[in-house]
C-alpha positions in Angstrom: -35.2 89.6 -98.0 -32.1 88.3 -95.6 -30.5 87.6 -98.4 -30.9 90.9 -99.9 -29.8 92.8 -96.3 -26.8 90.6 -96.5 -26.2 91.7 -100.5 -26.1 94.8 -99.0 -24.2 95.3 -95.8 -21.5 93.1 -98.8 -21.7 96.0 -101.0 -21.2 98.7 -98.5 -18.6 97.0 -97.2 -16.9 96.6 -100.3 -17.5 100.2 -101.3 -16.1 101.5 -98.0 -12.7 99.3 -98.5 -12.6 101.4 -102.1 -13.3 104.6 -100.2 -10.7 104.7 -98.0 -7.6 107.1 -99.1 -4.2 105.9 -99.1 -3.2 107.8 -96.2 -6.1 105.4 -94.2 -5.3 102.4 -95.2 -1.6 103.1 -94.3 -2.8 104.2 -91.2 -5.1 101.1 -91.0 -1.8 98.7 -90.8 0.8 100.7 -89.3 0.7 101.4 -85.5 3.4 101.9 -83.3 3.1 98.6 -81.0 3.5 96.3 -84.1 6.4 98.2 -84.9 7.9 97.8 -81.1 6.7 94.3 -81.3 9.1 94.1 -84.6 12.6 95.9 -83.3 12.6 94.5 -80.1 12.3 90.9 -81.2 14.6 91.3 -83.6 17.6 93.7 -81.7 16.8 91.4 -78.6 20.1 90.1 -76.3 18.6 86.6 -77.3 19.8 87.4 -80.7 23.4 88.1 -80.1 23.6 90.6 -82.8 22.1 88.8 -85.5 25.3 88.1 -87.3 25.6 85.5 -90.6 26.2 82.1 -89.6 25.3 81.9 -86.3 22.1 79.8 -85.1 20.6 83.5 -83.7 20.8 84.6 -87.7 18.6 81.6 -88.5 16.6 82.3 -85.5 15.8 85.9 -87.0 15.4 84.5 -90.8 12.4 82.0 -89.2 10.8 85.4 -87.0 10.5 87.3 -90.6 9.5 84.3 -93.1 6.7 83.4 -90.4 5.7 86.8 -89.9 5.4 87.3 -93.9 3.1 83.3 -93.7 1.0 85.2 -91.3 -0.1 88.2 -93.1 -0.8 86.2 -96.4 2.4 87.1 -98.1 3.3 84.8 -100.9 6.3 82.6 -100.7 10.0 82.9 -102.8 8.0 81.1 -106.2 11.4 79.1 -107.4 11.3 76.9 -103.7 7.6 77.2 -102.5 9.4 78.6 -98.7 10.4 81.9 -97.6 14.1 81.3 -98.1 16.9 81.8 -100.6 19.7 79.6 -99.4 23.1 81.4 -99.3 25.9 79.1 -99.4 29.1 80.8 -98.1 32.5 79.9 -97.2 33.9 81.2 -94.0 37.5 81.2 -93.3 38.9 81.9 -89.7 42.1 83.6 -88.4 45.1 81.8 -87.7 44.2 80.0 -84.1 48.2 80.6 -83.5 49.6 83.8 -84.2 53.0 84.5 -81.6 55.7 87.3 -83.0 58.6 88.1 -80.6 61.2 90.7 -82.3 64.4 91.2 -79.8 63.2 89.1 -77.3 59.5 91.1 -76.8 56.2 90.1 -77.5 54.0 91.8 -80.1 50.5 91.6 -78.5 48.3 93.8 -80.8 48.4 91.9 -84.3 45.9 91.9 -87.1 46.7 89.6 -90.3 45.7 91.4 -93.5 46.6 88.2 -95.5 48.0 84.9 -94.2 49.6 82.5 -95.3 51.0 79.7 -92.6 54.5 80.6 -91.3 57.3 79.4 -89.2 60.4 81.2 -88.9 63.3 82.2 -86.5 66.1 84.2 -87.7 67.1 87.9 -88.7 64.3 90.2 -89.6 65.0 93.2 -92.1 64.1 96.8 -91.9 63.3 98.3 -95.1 61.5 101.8 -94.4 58.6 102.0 -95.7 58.8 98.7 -97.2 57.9 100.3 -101.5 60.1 99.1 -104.2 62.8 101.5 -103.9 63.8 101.0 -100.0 65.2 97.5 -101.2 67.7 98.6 -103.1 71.0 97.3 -101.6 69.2 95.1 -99.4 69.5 91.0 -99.1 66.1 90.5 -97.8 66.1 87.1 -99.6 64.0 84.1 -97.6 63.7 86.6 -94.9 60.9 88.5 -93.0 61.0 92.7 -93.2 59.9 94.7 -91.0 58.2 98.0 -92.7 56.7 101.6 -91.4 53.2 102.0 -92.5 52.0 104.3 -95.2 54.9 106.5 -97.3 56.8 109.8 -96.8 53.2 111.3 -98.3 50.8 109.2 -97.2 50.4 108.7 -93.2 46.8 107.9 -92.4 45.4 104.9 -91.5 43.2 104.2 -95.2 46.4 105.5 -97.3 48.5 102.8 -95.3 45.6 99.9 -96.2 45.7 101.0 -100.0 49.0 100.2 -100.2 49.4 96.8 -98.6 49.1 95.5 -101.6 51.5 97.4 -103.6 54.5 96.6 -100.6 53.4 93.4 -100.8 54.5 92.7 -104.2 57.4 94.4 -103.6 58.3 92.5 -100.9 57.8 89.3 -102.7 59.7 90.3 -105.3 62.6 91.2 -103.5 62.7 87.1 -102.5 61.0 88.3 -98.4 58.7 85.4 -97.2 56.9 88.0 -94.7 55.8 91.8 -94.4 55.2 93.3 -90.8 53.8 96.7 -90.7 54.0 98.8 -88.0 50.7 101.4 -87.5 50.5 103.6 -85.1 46.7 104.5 -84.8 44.1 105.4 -82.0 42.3 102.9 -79.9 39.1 103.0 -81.7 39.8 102.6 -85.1 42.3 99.7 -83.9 39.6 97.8 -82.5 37.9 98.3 -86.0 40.7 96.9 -87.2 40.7 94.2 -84.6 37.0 93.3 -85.9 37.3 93.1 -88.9 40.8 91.0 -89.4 40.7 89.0 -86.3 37.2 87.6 -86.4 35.8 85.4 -89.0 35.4 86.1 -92.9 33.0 85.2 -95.7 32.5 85.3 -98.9 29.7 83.6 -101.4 31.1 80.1 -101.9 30.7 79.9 -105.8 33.2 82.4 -105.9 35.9 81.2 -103.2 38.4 79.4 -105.3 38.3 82.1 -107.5 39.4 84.5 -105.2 42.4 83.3 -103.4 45.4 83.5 -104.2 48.8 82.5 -102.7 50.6 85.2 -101.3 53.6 85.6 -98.5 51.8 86.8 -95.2 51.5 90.5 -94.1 50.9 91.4 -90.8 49.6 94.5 -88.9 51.0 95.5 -85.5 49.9 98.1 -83.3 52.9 100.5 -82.9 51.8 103.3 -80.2 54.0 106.5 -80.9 56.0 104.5 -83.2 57.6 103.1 -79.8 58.6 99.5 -81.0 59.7 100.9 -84.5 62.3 103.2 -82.9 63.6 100.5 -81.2 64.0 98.5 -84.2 65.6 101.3 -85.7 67.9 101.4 -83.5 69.1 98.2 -83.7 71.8 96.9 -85.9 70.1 93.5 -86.6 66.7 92.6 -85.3 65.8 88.6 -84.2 62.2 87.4 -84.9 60.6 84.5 -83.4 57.4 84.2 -85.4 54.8 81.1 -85.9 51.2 82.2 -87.9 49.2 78.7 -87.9 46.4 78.5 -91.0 43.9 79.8 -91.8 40.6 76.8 -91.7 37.5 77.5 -94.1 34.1 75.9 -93.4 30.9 76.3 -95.7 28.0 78.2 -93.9 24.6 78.0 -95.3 22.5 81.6 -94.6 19.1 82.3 -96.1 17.5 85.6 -97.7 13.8 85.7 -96.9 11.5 86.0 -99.6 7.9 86.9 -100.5 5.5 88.0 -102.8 2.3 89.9 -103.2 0.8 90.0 -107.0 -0.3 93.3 -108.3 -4.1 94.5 -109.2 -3.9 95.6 -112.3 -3.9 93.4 -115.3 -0.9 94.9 -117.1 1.4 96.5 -114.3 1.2 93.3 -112.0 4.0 92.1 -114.5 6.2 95.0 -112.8 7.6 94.6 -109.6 8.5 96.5 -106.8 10.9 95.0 -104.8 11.0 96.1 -100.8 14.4 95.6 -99.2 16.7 95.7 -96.1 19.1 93.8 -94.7 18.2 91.6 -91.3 21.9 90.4 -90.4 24.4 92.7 -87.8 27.6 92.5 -86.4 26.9 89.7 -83.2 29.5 90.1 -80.2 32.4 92.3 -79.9 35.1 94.6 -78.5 32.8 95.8 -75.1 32.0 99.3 -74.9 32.3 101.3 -71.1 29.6 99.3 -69.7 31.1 95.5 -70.6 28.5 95.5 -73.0 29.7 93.3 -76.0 26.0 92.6 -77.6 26.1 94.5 -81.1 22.4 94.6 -80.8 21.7 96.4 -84.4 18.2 98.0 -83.4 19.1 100.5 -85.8 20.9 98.7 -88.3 19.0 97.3 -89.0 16.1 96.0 -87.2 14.2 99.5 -88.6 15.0 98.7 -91.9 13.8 95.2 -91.7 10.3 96.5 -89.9 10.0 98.6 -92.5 9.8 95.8 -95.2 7.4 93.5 -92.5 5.3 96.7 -92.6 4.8 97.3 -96.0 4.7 93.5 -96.5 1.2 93.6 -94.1 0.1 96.7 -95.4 0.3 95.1 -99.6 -1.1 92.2 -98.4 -3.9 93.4 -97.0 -4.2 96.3 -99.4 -2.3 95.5 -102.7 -1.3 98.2 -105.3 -1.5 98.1 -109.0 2.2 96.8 -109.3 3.2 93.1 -107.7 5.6 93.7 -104.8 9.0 91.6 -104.2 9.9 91.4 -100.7 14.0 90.4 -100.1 15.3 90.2 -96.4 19.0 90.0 -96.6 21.7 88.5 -95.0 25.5 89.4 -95.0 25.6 92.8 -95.5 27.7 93.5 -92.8 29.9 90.7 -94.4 30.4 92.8 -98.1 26.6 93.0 -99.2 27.4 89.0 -100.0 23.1 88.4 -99.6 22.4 91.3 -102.3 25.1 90.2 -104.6 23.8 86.4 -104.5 20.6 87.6 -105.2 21.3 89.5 -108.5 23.0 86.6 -109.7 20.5 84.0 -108.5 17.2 85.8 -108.8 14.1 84.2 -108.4 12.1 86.1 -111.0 13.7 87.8 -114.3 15.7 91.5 -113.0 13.8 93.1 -116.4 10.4 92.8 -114.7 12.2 94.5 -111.2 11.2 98.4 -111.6 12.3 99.7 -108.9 13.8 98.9 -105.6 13.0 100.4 -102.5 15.7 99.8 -100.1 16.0 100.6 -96.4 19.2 101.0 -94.3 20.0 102.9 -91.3 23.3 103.9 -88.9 21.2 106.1 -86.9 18.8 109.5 -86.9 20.0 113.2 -85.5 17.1 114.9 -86.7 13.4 113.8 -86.2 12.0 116.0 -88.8 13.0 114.5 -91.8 13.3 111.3 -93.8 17.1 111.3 -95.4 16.6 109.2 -98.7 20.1 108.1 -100.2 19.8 109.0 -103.5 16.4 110.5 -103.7 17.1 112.8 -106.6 18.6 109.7 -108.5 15.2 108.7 -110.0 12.0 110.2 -111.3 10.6 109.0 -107.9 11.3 111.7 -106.1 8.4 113.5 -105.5 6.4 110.3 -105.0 8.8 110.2 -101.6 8.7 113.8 -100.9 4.8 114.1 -100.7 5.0 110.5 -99.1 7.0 111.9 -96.4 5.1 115.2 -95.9 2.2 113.4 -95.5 3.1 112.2 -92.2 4.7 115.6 -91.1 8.1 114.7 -92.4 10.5 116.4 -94.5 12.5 114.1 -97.2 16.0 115.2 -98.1 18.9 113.6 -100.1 22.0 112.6 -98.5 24.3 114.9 -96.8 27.3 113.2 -96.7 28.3 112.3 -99.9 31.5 111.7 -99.0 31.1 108.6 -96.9 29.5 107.0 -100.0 26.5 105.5 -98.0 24.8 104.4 -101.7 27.6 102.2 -102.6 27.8 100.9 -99.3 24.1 99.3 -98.8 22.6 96.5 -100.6 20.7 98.6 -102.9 23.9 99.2 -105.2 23.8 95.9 -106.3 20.5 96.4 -107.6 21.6 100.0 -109.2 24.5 98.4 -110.6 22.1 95.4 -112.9 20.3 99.2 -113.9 17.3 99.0 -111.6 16.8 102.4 -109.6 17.1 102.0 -106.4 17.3 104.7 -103.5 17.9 103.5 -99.9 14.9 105.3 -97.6 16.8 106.0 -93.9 15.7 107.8 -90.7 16.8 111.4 -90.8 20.3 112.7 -90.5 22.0 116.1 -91.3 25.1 114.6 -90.9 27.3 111.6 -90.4 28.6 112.2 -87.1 27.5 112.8 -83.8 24.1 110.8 -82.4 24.5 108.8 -85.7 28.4 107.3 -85.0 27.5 107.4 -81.2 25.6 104.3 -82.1 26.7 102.6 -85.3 27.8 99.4 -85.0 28.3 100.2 -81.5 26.9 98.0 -78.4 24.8 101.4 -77.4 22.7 100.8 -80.5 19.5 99.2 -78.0 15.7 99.3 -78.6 14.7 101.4 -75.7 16.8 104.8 -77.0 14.6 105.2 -79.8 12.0 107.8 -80.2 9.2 105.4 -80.9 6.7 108.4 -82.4 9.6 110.0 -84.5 9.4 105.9 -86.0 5.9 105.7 -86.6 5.7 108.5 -89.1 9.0 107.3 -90.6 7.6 104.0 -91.1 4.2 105.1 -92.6 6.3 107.2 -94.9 7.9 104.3 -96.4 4.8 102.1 -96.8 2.8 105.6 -98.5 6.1 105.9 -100.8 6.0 102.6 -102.0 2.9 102.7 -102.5 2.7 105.9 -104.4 5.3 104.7 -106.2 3.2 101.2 -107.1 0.2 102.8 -107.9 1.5 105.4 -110.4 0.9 105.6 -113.8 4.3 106.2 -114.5 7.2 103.1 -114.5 10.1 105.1 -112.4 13.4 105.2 -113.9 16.8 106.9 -113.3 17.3 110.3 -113.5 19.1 111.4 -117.2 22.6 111.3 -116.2 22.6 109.1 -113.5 26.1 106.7 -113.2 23.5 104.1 -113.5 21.2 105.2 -116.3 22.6 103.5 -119.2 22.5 99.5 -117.0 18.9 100.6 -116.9 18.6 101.4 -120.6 20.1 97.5 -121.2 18.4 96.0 -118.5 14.6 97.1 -120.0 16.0 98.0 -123.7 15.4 101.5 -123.5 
């Protein structure tokens, strides 16, 4: 009879688990403190902005592989651990870079490309430095001195777009140098600043590949065009200049991995694969408060939760369709973690259906779910009925022209053919309370709306998995840029 009673209570247990409706069981595993728990580990001063290569990148790999061991989550199947190792090469700035022109010290210098330098002797103004302003000129062995952009292109991108073609020029005029004058504001200097006089990487199988030996260019800060008049206005210009070499070191950065097998005995072969990127900027220029933590909450310690979530939530409760969970690293280097992945992946890309990516710069609007690309795939409604579950509105991206789904890991992914939308907290537009904290020291855990994240969050994990469950195998919308890599990819 005990036996029996326990047969039972075993049953109605088992039948109760059935019973209960996706929106439950979403609701089972997603609660706001976890998520807190989650972002303000991860977006923590300990961490130091999270950024590739640095011991407080590894400490946030270990936080999410042991977070996926503890729900039951599967590990990467090619090396029986969480992690994908990343071998990179990292190459820093000059540690000497001293120009003096006419006896004055350039102090705000960026080096676009460098090769080591040492010379004294008469520099050469060529205008704006194209093919045609060294004409008549004896620039041989010599460094020039060059006005940024052209007589039709003055802004700060047109003037980077054509390094390399006054590069070239200058080469092949017999110049050994290029300095370019810019005369930008503060702010997009120090982006400047950031990215040119810190650190690079790039994946290491590919290093020798890329470099080439050219003469060295240099950027200067020109306020008002205020050291360029003066050259102008000199009959010969002096230049003291000594630009040490560049050193390259390997670094050795991890993707985190797991895997939760599917239910159903045919569609477990397809995979859903759950992404974000984990890695930020670490330390930099302070902002008004001496602040100089890039603390990343929300890019992209939300779009790593959001993976940790649905990772507890399939584990617990799996769908029809196995689920792929990738953690990245190096996005903010070049997307380097998403492009090793697609070229090193640790199960064949034909069985990846669909990949559900996450990235965020920041939210204006806590009424919607903005999905980058969401009308890019046959998903779409999956998303949108996801997201008005939870009293959300899903919309597509309205700001195509900053070209936020080239610029996240997911393109990778769209680019081998599998679809792959990036799901972000809601914005109208890409200004405002969105720049006020992208990659900006401001960008903490405690000015988040924490209930405006909880139905974001149990948006996602309901849209993947409506999107596991269905009877339908997702695929790009006719049309698409990507459509006909996904017609290779599954021989369509």
């Amino acid at each position: 009879m005990k036996k029996l009673m326990l047969l039972s209570v075993a049953l109605c247990s088992l039948l109760s688990l059935q019973a209960q409706s996706e929106k439950q069981k979403v609701e089972n595993t997603v609660t706001k403190s976890k998520i807190e728990g989650h972002i303000y580990f991860l977006a923590d001063d300990l961490l130091k902005g999270r950024e590739t290569g640095t011991p407080e990148n590894k400490i946030a790999a270990s936080y999410l592989a042991n977070t996926l061991r503890s729900y039951g989550v599967q590990p990467n199947p090619k090396t029986g651990t969480f992690y994908q190792e990343v071998k990179l090469e990292k190459t820093s700035p000059p540690a000497v870079m001293d120009f003096t022109i006419n006896g004055t010290k350039l102090k705000q210098v960026a080096p676009m490309t460098v090769e080591a330098l040492i010379y004294n002797g008469d520099a050469v103004f060529v205008g704006y430095g194209l093919e045609s302003d060294y004409t008549n000129k004896n620039v041989k062995g010599k460094v020039v001195l060059v006005e940024a952009g052209s007589a039709e292109t003055k802004d700060t991108q047109g003037s980077f777009g054509l390094i390399r073609k006054k590069q070239m020029a200058a080469a092949m005029a017999g110049a050994i140098g290029v300095i370019e004058f810019v005369d930008v504001q503060e702010q997009i200097w120090s982006f400047i600043d950031h990215n040119f006089n810190a650190p690079t990487l790039k994946v290491a199988s590919e290093a020798g590949n890329m470099e080439t030996k050219e003469i060295p260019y240099i950027w200067v800060k020109d306020t008002n065009g205020a050291t360029l008049n003066a050259i102008e206005a000199q009959a010969t210009n002096t230049l003291d200049m000594n630009l040490g070499a560049q050193v390259s070191t390997e670094v050795v950065s991890q993707n985190v991995i797991g895997v939760v097998e599917g239910t159903d005995a045919k569609l477990k072969n397809e995979y859903i694969i759950y992404s974000a990127h984990y890695d930020h900027v670490g330390i930099g220029t302070p902002d008004a408060t001496g602040d100089t933590i890039y603390n990343g909450a929300r890019d992209n310690a939300v779009g790593t939760t959001t993976v940790l979530s649905m990772a507890e939530n399939l584990a617990k409760y799996p769908t029809k369709r196995s689920a792929l969970f990738i953690l990245f690293t190096a996005e903010e280097k070049g997307l380097l973690g998403s492009k090793y992945y697609v070229e090193n992946p640790v199960l064949p890309l034909e069985q990846m259906v669909y990949c559900f990516n996450s990235d965020n710069g920041g939210y204006n609007d806590t009424s919607k779910a903005t999905i980058i690309g969401l009308t890019r795939t046959t998903a779409s409604k999956n998303m949108m009925d996801a997201a008005t579950t939870f009293g959300l509105t899903a919309i597509d991206d309205p700001a195509p022209e900053q070209g936020l789904f080239d610029r996240s890991d997911n393109v990778h992914f769209a680019a081998k053919g599998i679809p792959a939308p990036t799901f972000s907290m809601g914005f109208t537009s890409f200004d405002g309370e969105v720049t006020k904290y992208y990659h900006r020291p401001g960008d903490h855990t405690d000015n988040m709306d924490y209930n405006y994240l909880l139905k974001f969050f149990r948006a996602y994990v309901m849209a993947g998995r409506s999107i596991a469950n269905d009877s339908v195998t997702h695929f790009w919308t006719a049309g698409d840029t990507y459509e006909n890599a996904g017609k290779k990819l599954y021989n369509k």
